[in-house]
PDB file as gemmi writes it, atoms N, CA and C in Angstrom:
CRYST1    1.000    1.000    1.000  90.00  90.00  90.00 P 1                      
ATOM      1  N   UNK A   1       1.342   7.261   1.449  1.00  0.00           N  
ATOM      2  CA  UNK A   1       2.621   6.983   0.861  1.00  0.00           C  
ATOM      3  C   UNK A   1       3.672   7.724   1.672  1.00  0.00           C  
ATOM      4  N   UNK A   2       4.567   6.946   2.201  1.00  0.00           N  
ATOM      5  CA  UNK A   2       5.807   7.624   2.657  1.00  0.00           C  
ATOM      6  C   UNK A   2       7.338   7.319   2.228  1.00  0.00           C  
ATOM      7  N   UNK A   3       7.812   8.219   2.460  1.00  0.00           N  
ATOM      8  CA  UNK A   3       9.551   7.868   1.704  1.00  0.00           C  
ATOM      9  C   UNK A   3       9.433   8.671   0.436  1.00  0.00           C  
ATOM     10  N   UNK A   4      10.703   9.127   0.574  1.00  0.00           N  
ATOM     11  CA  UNK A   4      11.426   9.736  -0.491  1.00  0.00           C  
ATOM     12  C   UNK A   4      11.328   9.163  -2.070  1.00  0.00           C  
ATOM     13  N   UNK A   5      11.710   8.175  -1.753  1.00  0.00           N  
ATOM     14  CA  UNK A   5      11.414   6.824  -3.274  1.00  0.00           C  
ATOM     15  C   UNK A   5      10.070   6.730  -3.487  1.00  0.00           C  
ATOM     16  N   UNK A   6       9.231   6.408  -2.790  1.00  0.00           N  
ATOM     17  CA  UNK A   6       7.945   6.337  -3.624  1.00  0.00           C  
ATOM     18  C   UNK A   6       7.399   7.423  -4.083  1.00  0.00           C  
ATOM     19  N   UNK A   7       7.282   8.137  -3.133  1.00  0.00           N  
ATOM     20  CA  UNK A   7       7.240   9.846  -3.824  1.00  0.00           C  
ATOM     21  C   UNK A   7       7.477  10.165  -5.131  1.00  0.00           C  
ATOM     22  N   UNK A   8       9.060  10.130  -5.474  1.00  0.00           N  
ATOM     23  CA  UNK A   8       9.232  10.420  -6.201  1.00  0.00           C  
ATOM     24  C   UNK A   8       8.837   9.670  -7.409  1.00  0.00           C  
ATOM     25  N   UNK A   9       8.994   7.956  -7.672  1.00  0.00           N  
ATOM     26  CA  UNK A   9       8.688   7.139  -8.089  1.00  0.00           C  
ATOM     27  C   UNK A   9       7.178   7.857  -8.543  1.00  0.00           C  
ATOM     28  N   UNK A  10       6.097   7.974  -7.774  1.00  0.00           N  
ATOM     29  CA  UNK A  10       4.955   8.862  -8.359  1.00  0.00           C  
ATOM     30  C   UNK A  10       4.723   9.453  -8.896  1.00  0.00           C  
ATOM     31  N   UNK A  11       5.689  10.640  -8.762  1.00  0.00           N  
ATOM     32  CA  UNK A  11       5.731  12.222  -9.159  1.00  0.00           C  
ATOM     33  C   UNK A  11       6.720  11.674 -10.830  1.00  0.00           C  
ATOM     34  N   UNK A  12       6.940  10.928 -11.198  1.00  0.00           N  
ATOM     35  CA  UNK A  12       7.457  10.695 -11.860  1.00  0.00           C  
ATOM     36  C   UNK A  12       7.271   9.556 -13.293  1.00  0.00           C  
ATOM     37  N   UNK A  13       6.233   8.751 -12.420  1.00  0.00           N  
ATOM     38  CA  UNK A  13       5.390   7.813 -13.440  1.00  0.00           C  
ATOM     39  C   UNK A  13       3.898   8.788 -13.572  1.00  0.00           C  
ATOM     40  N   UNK A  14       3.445  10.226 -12.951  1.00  0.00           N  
ATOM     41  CA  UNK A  14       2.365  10.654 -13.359  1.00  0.00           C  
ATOM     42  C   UNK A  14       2.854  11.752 -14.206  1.00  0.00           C  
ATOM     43  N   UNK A  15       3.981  12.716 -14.735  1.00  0.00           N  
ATOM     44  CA  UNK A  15       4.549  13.076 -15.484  1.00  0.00           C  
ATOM     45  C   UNK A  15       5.017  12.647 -16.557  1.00  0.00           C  
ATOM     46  N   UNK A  16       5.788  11.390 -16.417  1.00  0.00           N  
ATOM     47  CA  UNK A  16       6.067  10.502 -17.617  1.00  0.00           C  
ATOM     48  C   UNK A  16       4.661  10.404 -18.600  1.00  0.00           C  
ATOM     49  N   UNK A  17       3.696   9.595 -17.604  1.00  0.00           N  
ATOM     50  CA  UNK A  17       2.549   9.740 -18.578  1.00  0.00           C  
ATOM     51  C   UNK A  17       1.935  10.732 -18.899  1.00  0.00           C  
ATOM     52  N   UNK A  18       1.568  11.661 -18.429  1.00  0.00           N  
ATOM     53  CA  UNK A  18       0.868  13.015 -18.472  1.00  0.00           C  
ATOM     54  C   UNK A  18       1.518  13.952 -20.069  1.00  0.00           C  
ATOM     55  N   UNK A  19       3.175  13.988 -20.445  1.00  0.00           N  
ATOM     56  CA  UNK A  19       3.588  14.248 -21.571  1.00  0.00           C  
ATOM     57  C   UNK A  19       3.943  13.428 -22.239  1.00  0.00           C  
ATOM     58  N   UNK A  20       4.089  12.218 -22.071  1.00  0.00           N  
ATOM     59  CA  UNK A  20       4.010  10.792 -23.411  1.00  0.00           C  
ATOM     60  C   UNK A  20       3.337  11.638 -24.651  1.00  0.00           C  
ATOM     61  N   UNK A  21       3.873  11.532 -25.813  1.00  0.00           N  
ATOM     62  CA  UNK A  21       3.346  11.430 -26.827  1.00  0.00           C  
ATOM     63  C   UNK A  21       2.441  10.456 -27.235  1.00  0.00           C  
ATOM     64  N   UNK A  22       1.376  10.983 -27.602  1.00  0.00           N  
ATOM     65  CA  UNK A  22       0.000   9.746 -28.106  1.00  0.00           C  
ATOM     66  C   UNK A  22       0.017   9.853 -29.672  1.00  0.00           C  
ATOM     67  N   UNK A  23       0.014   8.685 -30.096  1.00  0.00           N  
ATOM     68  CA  UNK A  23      -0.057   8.413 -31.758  1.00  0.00           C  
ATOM     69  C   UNK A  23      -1.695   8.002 -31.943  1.00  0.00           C  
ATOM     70  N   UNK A  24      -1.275   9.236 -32.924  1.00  0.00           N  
ATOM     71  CA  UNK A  24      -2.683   9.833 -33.522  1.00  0.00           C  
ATOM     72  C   UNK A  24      -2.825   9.648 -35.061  1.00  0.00           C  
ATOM     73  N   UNK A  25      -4.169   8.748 -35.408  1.00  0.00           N  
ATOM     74  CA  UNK A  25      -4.123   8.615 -36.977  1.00  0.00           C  
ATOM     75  C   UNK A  25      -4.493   9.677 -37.608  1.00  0.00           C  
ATOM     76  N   UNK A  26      -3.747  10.011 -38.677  1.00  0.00           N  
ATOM     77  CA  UNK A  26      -3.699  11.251 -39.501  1.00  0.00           C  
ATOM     78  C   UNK A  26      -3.633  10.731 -40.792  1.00  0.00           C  
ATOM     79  N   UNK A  27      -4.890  11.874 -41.942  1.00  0.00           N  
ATOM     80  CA  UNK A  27      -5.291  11.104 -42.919  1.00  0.00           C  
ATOM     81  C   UNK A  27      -3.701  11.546 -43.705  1.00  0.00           C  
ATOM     82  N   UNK A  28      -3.494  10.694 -44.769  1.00  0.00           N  
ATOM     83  CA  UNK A  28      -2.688  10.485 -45.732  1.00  0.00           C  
ATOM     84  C   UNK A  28      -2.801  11.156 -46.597  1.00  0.00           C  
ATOM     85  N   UNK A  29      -2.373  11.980 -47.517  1.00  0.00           N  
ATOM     86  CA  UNK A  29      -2.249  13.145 -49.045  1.00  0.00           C  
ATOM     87  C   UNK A  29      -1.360  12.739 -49.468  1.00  0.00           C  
ATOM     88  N   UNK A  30      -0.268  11.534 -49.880  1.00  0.00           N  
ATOM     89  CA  UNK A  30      -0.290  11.242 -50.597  1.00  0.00           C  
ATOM     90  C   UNK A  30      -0.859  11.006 -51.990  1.00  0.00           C  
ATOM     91  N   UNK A  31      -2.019  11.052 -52.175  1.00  0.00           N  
ATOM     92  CA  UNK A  31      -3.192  10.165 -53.187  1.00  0.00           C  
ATOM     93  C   UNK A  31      -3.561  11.222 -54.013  1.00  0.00           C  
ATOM     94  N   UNK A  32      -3.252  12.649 -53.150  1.00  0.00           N  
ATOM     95  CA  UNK A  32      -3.866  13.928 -54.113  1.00  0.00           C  
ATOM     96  C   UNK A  32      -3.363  14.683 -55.059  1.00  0.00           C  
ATOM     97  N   UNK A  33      -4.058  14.924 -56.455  1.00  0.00           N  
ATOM     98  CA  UNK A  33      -3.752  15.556 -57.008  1.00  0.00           C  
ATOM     99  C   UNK A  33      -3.737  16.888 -57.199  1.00  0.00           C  
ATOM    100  N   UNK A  34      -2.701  17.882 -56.772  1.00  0.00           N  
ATOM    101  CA  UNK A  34      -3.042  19.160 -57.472  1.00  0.00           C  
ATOM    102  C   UNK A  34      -2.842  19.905 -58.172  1.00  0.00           C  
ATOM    103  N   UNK A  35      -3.806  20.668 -58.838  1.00  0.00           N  
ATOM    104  CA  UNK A  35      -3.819  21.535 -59.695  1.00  0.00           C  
ATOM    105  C   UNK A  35      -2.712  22.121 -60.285  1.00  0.00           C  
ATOM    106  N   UNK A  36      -1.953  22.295 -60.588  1.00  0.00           N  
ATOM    107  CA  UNK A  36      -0.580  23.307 -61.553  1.00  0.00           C  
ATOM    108  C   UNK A  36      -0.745  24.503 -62.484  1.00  0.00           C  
ATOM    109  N   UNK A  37      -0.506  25.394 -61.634  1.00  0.00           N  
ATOM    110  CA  UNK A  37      -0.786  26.638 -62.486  1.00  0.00           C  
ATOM    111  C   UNK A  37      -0.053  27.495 -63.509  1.00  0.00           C  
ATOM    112  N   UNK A  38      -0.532  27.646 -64.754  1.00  0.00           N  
ATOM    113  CA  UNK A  38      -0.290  27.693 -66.175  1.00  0.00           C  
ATOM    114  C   UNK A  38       0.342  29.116 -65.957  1.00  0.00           C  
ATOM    115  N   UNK A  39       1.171  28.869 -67.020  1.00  0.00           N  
ATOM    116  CA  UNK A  39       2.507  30.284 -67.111  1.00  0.00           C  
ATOM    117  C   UNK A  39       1.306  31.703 -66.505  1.00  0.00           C  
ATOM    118  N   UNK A  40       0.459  32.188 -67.328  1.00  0.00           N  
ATOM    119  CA  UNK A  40      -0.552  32.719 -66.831  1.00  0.00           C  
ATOM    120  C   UNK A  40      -0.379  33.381 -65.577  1.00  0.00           C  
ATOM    121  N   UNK A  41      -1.204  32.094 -65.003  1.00  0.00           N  
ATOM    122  CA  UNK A  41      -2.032  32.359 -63.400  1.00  0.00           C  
ATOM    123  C   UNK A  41      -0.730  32.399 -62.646  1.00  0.00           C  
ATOM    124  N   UNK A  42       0.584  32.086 -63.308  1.00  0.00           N  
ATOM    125  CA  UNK A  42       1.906  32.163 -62.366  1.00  0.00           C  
ATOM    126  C   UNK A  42       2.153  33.997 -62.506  1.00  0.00           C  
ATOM    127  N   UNK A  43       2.378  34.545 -63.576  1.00  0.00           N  
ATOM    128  CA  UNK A  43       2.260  35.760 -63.618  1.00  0.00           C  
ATOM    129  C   UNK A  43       1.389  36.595 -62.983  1.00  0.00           C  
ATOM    130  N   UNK A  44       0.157  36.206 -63.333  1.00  0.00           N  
ATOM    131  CA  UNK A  44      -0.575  37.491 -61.797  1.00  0.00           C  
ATOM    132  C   UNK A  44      -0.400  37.269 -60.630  1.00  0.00           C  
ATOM    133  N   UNK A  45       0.720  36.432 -60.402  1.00  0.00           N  
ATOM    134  CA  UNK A  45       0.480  36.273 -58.819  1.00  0.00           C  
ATOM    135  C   UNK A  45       1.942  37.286 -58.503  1.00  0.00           C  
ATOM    136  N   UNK A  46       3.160  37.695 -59.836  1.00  0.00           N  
ATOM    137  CA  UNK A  46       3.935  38.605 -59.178  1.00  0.00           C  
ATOM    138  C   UNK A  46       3.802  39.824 -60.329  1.00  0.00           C  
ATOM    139  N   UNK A  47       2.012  40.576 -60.425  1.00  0.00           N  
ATOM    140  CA  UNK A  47       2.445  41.332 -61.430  1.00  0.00           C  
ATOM    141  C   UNK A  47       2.229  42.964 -60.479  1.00  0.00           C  
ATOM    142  N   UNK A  48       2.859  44.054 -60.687  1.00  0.00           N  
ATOM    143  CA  UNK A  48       2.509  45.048 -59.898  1.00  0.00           C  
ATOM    144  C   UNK A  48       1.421  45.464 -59.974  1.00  0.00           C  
ATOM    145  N   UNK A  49       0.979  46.558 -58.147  1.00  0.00           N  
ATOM    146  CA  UNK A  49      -0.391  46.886 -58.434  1.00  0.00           C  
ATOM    147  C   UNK A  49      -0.469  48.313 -59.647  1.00  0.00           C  
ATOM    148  N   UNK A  50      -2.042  48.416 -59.589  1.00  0.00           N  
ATOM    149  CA  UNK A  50      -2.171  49.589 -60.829  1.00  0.00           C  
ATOM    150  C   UNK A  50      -2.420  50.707 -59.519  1.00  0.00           C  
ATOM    151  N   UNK A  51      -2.085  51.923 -60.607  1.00  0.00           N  
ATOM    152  CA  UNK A  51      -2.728  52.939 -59.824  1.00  0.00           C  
ATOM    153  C   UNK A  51      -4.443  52.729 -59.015  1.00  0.00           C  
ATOM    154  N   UNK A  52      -4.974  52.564 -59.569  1.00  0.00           N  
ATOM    155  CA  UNK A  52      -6.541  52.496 -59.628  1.00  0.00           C  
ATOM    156  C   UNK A  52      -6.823  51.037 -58.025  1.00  0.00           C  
ATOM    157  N   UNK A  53      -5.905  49.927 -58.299  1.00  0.00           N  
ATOM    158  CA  UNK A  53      -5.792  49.020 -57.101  1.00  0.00           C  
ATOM    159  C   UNK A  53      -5.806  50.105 -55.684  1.00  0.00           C  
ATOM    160  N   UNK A  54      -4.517  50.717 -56.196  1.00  0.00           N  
ATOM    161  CA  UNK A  54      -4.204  51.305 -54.451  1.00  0.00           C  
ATOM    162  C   UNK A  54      -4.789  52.347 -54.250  1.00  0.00           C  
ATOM    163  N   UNK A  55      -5.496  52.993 -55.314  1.00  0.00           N  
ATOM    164  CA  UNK A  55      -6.723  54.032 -55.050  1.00  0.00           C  
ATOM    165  C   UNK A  55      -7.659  53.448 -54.083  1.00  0.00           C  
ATOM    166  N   UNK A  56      -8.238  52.521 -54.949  1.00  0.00           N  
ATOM    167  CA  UNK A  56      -9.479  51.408 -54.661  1.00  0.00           C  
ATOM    168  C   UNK A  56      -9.191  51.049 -53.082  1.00  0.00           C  
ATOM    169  N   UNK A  57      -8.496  50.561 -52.665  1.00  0.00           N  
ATOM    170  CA  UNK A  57      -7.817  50.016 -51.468  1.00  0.00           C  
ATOM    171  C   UNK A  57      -7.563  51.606 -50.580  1.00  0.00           C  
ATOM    172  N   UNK A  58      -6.744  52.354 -50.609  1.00  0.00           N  
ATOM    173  CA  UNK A  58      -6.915  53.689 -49.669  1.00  0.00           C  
ATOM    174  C   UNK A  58      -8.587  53.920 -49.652  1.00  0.00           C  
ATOM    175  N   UNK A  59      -9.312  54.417 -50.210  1.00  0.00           N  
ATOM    176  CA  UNK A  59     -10.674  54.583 -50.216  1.00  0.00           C  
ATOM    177  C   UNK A  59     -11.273  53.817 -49.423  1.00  0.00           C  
ATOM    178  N   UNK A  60     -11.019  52.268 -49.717  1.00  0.00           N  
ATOM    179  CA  UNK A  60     -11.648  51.716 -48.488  1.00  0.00           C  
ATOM    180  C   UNK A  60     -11.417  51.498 -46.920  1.00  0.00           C  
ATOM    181  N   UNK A  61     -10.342  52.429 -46.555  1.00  0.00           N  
ATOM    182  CA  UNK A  61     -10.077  52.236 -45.529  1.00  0.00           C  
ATOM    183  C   UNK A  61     -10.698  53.631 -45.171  1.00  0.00           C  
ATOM    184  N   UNK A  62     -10.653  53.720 -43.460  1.00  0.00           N  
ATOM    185  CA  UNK A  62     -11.613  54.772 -43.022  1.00  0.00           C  
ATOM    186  C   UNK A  62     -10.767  55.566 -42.715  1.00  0.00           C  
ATOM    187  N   UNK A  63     -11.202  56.862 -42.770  1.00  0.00           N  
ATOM    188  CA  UNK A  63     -10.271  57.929 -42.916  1.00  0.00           C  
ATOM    189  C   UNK A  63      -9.169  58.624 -41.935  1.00  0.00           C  
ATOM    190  N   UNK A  64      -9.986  57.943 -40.866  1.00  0.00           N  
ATOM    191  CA  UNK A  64      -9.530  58.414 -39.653  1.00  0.00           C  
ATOM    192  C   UNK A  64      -8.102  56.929 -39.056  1.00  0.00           C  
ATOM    193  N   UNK A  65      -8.111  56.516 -39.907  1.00  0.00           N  
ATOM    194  CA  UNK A  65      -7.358  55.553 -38.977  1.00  0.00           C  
ATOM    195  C   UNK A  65      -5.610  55.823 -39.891  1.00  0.00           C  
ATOM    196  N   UNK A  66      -4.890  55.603 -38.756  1.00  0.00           N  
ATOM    197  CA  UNK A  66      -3.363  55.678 -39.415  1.00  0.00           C  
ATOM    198  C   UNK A  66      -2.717  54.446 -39.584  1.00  0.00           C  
ATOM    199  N   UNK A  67      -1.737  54.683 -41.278  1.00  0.00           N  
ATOM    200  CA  UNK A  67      -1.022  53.792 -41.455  1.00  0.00           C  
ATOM    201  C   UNK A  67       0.366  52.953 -40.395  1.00  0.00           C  
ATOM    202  N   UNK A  68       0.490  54.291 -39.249  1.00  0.00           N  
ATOM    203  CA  UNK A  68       1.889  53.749 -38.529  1.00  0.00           C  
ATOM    204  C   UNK A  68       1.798  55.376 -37.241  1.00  0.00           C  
ATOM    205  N   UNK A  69       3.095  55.318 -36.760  1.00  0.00           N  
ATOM    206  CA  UNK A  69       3.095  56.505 -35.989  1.00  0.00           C  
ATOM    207  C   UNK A  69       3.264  57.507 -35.866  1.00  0.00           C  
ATOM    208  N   UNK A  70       3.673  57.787 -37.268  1.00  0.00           N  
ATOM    209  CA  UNK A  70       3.739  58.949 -37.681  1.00  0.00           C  
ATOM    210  C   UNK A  70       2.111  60.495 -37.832  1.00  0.00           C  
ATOM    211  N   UNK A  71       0.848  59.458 -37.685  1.00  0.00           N  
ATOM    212  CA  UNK A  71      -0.271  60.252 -37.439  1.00  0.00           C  
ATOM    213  C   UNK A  71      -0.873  60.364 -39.002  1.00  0.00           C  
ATOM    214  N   UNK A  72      -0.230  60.370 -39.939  1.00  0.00           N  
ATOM    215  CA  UNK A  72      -0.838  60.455 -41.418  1.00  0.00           C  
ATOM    216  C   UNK A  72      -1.796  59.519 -41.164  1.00  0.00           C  
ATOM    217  N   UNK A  73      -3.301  59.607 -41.050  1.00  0.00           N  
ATOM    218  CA  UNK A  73      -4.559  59.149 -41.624  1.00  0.00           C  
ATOM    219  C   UNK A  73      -4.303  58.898 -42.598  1.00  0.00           C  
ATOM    220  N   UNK A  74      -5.683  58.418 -42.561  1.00  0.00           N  
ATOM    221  CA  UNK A  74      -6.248  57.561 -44.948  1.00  0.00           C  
ATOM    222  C   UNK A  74      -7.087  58.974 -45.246  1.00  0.00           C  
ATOM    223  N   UNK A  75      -7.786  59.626 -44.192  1.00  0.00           N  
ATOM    224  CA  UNK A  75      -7.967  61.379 -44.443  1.00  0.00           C  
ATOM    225  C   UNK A  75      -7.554  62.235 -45.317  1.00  0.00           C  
ATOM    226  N   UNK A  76      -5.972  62.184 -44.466  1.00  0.00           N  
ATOM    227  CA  UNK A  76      -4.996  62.973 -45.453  1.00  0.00           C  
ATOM    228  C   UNK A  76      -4.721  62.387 -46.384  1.00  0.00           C  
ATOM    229  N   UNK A  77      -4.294  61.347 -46.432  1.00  0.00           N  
ATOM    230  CA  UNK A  77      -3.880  61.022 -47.996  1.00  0.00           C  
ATOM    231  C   UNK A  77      -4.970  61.225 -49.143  1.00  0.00           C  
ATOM    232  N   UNK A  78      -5.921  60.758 -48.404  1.00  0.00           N  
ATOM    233  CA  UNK A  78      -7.463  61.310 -49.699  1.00  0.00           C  
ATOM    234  C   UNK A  78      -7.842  62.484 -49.935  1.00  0.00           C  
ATOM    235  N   UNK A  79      -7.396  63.456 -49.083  1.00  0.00           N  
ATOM    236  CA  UNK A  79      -7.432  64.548 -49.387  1.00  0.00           C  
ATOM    237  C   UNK A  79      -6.643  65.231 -50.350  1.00  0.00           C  
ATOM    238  N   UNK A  80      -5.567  64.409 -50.309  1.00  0.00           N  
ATOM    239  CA  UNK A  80      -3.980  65.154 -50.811  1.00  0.00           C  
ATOM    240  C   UNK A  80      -3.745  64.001 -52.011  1.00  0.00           C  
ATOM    241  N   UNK A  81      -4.760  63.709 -52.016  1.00  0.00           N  
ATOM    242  CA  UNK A  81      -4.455  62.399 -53.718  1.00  0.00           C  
ATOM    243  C   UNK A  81      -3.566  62.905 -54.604  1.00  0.00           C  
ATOM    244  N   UNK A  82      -4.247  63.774 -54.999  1.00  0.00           N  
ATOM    245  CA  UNK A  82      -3.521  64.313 -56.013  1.00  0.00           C  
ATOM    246  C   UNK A  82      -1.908  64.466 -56.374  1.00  0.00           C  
ATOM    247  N   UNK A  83      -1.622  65.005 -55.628  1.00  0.00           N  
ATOM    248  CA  UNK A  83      -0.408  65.309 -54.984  1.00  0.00           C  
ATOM    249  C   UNK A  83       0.973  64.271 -54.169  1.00  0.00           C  
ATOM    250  N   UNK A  84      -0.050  63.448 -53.723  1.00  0.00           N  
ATOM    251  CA  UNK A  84       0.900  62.280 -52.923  1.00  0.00           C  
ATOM    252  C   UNK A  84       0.448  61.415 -54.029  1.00  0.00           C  
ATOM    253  N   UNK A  85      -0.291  60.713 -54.724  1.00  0.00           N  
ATOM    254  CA  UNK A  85      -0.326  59.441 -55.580  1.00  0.00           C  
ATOM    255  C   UNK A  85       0.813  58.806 -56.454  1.00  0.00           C  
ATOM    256  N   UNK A  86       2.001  59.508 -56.861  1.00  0.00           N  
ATOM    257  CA  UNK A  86       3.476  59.064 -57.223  1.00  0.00           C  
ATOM    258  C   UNK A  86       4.198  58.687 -56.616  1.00  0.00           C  
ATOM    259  N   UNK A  87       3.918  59.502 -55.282  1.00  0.00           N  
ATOM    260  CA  UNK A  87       4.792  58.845 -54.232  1.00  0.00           C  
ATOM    261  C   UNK A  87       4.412  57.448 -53.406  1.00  0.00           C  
ATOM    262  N   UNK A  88       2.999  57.852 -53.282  1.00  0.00           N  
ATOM    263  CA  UNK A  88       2.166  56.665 -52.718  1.00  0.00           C  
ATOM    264  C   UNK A  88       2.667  55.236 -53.489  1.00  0.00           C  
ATOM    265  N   UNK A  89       2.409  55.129 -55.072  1.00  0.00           N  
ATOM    266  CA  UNK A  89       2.240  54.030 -55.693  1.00  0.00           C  
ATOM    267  C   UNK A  89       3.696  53.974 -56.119  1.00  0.00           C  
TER     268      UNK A  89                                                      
END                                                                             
């Protein structure tokens, strides 16, 4: 191939096609029904945690690892429960 025009003409019908959008069948949800959740199950989803949650939850994290950069471990705070748990929760 030579010339400027066909060249480009090339470089230009193998791009065109190369990002063409391809239509793709995708299933429909329309048809589905879901579930609706009762005054209830709407409430525990914004009720606060308990003490005993964020106990439960510090405990399981390992002791040695820190919340941010400040260097406070899950160590210290389990060590210092007592003491930090008002402030904590």
């Amino acid at each position: 191939m030579e010339g400027v025009q066909p060249v480009r003409q090339v470089v230009f019908t193998y791009f065109k096609n190369h990002f063409i959008s391809q239509r793709v069948a995708r299933p429909n949800v329309g048809n589905l029904q879901f579930k609706i959740l009762s005054r209830a199950e709407m409430s525990n989803l914004t009720k606060h945690f308990s003490m005993e949650e964020i106990k439960a939850a510090e405990w399981g994290c390992d002791s040695f690892k820190s919340l941010g950069p400040d260097g406070i471990n899950f160590g210290f705070i389990k060590n210092f429960w007592i003491e930090m748990k008002d402030d904590i929760v």
